[in-house]
PDB file of N, CA, C and O in Angstrom, chain B, residues numbered from 101:
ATOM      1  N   UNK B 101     -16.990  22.794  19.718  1.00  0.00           N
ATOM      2  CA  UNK B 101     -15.877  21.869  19.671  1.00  0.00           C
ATOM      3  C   UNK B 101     -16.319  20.504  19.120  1.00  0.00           C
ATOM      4  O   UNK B 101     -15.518  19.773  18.538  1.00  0.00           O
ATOM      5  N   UNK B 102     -17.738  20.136  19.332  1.00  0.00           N
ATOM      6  CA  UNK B 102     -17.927  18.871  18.761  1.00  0.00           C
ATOM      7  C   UNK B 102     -18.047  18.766  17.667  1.00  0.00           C
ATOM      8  O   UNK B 102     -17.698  17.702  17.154  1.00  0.00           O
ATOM      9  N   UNK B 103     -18.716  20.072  16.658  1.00  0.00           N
ATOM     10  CA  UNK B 103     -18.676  20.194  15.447  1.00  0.00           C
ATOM     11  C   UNK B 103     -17.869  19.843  14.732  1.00  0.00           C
ATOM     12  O   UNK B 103     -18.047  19.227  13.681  1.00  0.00           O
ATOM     13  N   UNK B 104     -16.267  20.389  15.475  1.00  0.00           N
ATOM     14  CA  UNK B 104     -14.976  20.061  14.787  1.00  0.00           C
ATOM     15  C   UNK B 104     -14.460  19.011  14.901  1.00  0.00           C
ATOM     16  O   UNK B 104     -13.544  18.754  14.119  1.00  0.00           O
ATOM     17  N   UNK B 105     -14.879  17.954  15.977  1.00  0.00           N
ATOM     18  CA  UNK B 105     -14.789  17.066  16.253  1.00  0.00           C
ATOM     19  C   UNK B 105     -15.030  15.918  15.050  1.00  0.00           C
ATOM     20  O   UNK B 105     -14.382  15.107  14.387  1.00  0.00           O
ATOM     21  N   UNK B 106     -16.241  16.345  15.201  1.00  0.00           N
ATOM     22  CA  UNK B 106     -17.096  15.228  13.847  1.00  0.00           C
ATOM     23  C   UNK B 106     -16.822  15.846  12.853  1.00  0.00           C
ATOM     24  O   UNK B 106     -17.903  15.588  12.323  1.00  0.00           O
ATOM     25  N   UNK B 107     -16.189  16.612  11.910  1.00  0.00           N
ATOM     26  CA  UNK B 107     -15.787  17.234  10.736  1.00  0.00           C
ATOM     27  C   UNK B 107     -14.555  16.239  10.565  1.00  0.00           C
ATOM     28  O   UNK B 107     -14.468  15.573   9.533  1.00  0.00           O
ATOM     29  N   UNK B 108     -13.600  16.136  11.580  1.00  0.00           N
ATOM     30  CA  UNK B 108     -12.160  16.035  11.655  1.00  0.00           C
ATOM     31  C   UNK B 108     -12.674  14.231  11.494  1.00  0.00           C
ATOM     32  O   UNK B 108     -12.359  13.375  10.668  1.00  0.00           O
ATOM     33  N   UNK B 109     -13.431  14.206  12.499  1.00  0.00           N
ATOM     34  CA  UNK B 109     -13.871  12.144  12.233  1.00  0.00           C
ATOM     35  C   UNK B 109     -14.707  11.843  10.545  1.00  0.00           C
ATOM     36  O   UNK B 109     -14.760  10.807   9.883  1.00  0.00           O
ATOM     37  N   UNK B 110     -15.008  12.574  10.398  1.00  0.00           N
ATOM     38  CA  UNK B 110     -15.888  12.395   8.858  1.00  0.00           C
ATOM     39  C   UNK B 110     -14.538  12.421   8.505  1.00  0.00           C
ATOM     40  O   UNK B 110     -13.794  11.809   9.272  1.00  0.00           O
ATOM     41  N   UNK B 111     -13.910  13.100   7.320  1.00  0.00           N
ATOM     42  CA  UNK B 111     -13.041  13.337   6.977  1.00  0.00           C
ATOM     43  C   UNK B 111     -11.719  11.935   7.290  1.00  0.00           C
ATOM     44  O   UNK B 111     -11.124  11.202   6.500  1.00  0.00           O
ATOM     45  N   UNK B 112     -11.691  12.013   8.285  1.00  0.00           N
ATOM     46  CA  UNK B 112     -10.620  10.280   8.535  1.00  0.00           C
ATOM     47  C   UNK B 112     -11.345   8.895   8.130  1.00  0.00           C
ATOM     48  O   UNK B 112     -10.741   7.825   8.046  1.00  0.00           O
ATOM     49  N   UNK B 113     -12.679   9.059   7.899  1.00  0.00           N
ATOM     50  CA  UNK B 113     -13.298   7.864   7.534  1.00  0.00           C
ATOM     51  C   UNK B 113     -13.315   8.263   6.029  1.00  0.00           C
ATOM     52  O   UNK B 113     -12.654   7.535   5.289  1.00  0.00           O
ATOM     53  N   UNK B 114     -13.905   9.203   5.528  1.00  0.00           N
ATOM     54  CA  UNK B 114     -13.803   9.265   3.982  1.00  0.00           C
ATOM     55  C   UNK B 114     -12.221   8.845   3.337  1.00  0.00           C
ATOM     56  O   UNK B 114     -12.147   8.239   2.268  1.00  0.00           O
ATOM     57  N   UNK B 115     -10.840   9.288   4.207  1.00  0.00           N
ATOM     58  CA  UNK B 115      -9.789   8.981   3.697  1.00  0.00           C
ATOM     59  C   UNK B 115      -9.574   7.614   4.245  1.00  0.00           C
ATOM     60  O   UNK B 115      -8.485   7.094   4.004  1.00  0.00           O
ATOM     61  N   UNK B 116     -10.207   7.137   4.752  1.00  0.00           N
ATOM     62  CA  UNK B 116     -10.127   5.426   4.955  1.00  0.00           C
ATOM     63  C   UNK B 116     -10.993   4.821   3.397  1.00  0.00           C
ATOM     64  O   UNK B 116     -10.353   4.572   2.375  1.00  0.00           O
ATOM     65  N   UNK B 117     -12.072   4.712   3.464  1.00  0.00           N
ATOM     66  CA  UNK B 117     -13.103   4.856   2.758  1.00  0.00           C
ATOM     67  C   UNK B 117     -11.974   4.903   0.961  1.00  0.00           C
ATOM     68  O   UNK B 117     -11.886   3.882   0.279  1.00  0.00           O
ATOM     69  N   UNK B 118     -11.491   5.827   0.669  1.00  0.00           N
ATOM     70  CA  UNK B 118     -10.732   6.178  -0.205  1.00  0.00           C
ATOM     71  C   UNK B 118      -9.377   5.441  -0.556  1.00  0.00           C
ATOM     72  O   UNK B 118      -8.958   5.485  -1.713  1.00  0.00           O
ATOM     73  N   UNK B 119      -8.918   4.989   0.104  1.00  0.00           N
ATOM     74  CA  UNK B 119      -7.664   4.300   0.467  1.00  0.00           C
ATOM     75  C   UNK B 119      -8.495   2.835  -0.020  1.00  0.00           C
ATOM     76  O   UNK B 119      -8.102   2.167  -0.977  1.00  0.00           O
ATOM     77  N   UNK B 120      -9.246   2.608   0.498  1.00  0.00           N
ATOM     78  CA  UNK B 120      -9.940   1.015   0.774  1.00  0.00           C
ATOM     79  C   UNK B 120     -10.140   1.036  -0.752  1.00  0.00           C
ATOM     80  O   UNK B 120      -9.677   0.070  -1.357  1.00  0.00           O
ATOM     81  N   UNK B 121     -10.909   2.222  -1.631  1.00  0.00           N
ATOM     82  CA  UNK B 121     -11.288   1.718  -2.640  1.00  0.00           C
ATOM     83  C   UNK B 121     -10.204   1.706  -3.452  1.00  0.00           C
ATOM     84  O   UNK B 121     -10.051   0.834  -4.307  1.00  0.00           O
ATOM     85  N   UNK B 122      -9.040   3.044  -3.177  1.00  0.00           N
ATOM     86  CA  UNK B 122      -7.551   2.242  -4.358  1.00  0.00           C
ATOM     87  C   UNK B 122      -7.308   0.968  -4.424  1.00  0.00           C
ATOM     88  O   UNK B 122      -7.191   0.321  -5.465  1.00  0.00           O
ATOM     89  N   UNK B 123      -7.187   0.387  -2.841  1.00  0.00           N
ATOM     90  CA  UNK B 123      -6.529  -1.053  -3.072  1.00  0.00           C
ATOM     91  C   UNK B 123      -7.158  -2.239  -3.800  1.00  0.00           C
ATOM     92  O   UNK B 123      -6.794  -3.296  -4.317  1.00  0.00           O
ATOM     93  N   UNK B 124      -8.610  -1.344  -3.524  1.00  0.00           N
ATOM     94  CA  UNK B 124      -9.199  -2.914  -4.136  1.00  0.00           C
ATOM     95  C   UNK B 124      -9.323  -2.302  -5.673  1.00  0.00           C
ATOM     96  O   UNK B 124      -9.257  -3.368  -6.284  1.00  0.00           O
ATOM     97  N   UNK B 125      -9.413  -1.637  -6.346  1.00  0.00           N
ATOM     98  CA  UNK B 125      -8.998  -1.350  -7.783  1.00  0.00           C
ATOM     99  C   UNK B 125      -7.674  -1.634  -8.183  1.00  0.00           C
ATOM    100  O   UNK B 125      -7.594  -1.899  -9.383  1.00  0.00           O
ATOM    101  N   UNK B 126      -6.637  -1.661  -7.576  1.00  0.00           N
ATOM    102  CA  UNK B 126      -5.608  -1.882  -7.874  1.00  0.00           C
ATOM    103  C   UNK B 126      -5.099  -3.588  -7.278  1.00  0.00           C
ATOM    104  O   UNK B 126      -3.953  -3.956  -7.534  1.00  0.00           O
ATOM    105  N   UNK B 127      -5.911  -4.383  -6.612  1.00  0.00           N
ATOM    106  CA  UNK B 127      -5.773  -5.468  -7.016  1.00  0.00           C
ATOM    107  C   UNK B 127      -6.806  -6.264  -8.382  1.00  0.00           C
ATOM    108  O   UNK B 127      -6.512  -7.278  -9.014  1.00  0.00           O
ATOM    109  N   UNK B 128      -7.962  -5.461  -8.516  1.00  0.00           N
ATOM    110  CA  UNK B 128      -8.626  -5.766  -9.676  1.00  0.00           C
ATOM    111  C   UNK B 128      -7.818  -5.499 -10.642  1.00  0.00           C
ATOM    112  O   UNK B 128      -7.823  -6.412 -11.467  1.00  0.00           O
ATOM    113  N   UNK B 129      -7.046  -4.554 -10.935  1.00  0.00           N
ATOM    114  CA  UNK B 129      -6.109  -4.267 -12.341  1.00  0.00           C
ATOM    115  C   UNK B 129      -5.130  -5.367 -12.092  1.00  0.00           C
ATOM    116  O   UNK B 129      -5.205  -6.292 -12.902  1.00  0.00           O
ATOM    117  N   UNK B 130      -4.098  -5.492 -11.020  1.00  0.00           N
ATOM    118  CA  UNK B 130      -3.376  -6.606 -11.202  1.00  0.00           C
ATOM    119  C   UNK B 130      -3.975  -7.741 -11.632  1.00  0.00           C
ATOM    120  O   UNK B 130      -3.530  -8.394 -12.576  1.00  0.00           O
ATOM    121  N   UNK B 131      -5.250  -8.125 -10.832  1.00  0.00           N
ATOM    122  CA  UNK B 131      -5.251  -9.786 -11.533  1.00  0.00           C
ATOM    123  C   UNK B 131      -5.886  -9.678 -13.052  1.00  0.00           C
ATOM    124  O   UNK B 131      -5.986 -10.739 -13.669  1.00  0.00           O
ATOM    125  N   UNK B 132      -6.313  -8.486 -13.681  1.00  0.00           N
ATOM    126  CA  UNK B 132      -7.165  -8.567 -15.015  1.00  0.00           C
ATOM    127  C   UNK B 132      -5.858  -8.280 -15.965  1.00  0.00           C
ATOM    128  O   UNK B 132      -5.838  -8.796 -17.082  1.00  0.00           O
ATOM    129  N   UNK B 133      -4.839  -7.512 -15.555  1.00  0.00           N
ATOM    130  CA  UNK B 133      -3.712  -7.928 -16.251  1.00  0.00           C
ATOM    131  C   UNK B 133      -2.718  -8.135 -15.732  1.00  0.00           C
ATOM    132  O   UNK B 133      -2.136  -7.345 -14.990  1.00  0.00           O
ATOM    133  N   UNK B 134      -2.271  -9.483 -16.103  1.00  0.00           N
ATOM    134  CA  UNK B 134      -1.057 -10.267 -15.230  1.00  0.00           C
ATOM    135  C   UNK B 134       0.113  -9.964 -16.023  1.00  0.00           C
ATOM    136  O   UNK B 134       1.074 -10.536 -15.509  1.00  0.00           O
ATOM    137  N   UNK B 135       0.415  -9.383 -16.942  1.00  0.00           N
ATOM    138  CA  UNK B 135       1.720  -8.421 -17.153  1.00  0.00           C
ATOM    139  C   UNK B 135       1.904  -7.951 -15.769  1.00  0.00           C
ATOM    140  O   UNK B 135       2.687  -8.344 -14.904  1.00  0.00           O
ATOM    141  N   UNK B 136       0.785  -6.788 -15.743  1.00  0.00           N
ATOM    142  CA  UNK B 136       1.165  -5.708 -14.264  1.00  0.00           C
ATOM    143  C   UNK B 136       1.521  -6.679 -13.098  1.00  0.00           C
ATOM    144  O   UNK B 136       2.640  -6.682 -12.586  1.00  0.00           O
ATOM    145  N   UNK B 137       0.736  -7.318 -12.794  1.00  0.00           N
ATOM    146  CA  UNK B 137       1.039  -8.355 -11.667  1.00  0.00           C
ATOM    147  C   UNK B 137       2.151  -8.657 -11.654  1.00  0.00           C
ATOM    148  O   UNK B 137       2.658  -8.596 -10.534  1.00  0.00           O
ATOM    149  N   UNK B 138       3.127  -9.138 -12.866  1.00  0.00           N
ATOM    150  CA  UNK B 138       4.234  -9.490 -13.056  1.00  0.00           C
ATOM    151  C   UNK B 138       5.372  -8.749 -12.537  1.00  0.00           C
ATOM    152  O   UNK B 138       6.292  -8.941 -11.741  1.00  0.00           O
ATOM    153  N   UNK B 139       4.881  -7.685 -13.419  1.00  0.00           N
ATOM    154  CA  UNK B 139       5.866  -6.643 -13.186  1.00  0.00           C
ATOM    155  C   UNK B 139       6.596  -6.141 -11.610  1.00  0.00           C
ATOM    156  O   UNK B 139       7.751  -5.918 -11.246  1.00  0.00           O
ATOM    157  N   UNK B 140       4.973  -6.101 -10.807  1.00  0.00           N
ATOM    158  CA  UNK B 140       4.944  -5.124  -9.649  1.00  0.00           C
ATOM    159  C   UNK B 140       5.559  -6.388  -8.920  1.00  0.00           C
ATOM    160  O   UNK B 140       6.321  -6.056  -8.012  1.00  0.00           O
ATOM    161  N   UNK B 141       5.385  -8.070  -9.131  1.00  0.00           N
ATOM    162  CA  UNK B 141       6.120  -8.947  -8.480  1.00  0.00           C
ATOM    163  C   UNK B 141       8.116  -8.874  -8.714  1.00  0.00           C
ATOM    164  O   UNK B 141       9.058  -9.071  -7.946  1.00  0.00           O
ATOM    165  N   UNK B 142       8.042  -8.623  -9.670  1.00  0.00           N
ATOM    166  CA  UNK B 142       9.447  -8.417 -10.152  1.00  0.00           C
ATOM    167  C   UNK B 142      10.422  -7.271  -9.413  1.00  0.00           C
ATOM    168  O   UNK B 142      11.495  -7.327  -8.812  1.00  0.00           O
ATOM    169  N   UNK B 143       9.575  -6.299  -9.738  1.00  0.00           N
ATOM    170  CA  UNK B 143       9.590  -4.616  -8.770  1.00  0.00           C
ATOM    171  C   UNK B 143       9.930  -5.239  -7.485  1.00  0.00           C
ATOM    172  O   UNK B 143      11.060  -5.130  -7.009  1.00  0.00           O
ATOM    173  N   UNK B 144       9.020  -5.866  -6.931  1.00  0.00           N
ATOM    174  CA  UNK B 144       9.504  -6.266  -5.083  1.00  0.00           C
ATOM    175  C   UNK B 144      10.462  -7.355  -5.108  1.00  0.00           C
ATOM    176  O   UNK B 144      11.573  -7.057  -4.669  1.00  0.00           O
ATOM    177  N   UNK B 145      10.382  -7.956  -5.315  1.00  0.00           N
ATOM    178  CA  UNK B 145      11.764  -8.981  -5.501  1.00  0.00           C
ATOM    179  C   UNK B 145      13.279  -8.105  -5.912  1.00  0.00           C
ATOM    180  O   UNK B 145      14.169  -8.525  -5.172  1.00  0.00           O
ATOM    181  N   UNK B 146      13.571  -7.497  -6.452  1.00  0.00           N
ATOM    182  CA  UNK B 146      14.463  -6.523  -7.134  1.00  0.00           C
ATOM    183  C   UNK B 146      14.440  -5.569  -5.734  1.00  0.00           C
ATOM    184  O   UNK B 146      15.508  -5.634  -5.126  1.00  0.00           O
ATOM    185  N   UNK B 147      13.403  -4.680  -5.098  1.00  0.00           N
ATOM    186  CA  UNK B 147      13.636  -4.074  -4.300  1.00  0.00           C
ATOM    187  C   UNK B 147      14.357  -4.511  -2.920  1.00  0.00           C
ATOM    188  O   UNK B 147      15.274  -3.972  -2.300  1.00  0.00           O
ATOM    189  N   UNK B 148      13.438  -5.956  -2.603  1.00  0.00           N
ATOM    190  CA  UNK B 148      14.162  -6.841  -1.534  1.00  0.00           C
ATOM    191  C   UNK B 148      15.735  -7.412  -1.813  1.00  0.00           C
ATOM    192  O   UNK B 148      16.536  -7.333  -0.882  1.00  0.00           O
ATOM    193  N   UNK B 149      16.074  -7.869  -2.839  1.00  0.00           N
ATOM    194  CA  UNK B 149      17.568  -7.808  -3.297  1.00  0.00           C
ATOM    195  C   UNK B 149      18.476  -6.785  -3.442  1.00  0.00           C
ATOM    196  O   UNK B 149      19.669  -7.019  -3.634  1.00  0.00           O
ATOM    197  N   UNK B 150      17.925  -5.425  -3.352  1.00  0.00           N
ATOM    198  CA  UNK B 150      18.572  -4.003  -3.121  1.00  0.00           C
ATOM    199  C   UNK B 150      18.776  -3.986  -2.058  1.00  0.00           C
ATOM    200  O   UNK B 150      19.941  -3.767  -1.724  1.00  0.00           O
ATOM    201  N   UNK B 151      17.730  -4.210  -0.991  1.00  0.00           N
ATOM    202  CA  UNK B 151      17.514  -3.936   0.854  1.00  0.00           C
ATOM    203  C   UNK B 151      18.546  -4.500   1.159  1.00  0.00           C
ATOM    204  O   UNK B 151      19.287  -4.004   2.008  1.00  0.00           O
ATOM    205  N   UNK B 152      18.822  -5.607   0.573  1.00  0.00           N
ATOM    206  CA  UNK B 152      19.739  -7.070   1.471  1.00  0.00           C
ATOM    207  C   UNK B 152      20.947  -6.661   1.012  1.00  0.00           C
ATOM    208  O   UNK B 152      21.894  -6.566   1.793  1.00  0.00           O
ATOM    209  N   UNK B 153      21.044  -6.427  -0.036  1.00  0.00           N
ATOM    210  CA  UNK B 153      22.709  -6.226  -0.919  1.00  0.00           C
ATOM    211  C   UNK B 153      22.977  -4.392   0.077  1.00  0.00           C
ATOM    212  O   UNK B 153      24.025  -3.755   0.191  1.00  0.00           O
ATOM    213  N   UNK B 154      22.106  -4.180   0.409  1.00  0.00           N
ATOM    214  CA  UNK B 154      22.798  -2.867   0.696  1.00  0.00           C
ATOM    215  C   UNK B 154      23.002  -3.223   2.487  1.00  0.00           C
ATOM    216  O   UNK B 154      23.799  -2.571   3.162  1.00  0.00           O
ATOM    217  N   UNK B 155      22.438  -3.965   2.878  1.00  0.00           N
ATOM    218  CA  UNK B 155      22.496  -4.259   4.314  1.00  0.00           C
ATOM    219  C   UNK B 155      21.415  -3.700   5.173  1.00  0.00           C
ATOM    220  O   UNK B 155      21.461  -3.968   6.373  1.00  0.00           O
ATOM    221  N   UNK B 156      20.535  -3.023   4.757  1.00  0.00           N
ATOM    222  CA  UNK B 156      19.220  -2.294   5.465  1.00  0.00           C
ATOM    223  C   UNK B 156      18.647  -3.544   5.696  1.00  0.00           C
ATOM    224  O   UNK B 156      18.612  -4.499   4.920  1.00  0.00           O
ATOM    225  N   UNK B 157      18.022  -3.425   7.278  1.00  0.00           N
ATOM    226  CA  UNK B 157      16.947  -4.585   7.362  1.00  0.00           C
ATOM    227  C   UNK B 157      15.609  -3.669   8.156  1.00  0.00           C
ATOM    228  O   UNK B 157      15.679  -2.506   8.552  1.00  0.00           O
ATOM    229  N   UNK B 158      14.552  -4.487   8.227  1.00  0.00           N
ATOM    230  CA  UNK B 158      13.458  -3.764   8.561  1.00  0.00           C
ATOM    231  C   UNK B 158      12.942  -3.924   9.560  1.00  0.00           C
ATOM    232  O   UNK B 158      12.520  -3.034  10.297  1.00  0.00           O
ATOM    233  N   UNK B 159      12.878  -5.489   9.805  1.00  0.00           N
ATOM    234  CA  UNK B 159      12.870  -5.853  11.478  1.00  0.00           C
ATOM    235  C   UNK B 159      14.344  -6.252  11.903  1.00  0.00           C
ATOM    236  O   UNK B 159      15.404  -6.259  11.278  1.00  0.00           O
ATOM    237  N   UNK B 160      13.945  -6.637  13.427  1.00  0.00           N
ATOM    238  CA  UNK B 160      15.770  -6.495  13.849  1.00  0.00           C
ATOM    239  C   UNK B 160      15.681  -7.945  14.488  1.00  0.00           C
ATOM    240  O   UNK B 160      16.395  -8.239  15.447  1.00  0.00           O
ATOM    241  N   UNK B 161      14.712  -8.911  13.884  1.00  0.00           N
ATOM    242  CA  UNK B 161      14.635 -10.419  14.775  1.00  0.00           C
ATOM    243  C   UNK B 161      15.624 -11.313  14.284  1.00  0.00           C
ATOM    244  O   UNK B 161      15.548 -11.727  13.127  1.00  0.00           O
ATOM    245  N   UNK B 162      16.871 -11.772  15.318  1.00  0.00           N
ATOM    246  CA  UNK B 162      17.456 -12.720  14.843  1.00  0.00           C
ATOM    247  C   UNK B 162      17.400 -14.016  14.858  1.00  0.00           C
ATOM    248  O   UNK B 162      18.214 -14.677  14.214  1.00  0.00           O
TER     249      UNK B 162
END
């Protein structure tokens, strides 16, 4: 059982591990080209003006 144990914990750290290195490649591409940066800023702004215009909210603090 411990075998599977530590298989199942390896495995959640490599997909940590993996995750960690997208983000930080993908903030290196945003700031080396600030088109993309632009864009993906534009993208969330546009998405948050969808959320609101449609009435969805995400937290419920008034």
């Amino acid at each position: 059982m411990s075998l599977l144990r530590f298989l199942g914990l390896l495995f959640a750290f490599v997909g940590v591990l993996a995750s960690c290195t997208v983000v930080i490649a993908l903030l290196v591409l945003l700031l080396r080209f600030w088109p993309v940066l632009f864009v993906c800023l534009l993208a969330l702004a546009l998405f948050g003006w969808l959320m609101e215009h449609c009435g969805i909210r995400i937290n419920t603090r008034d």
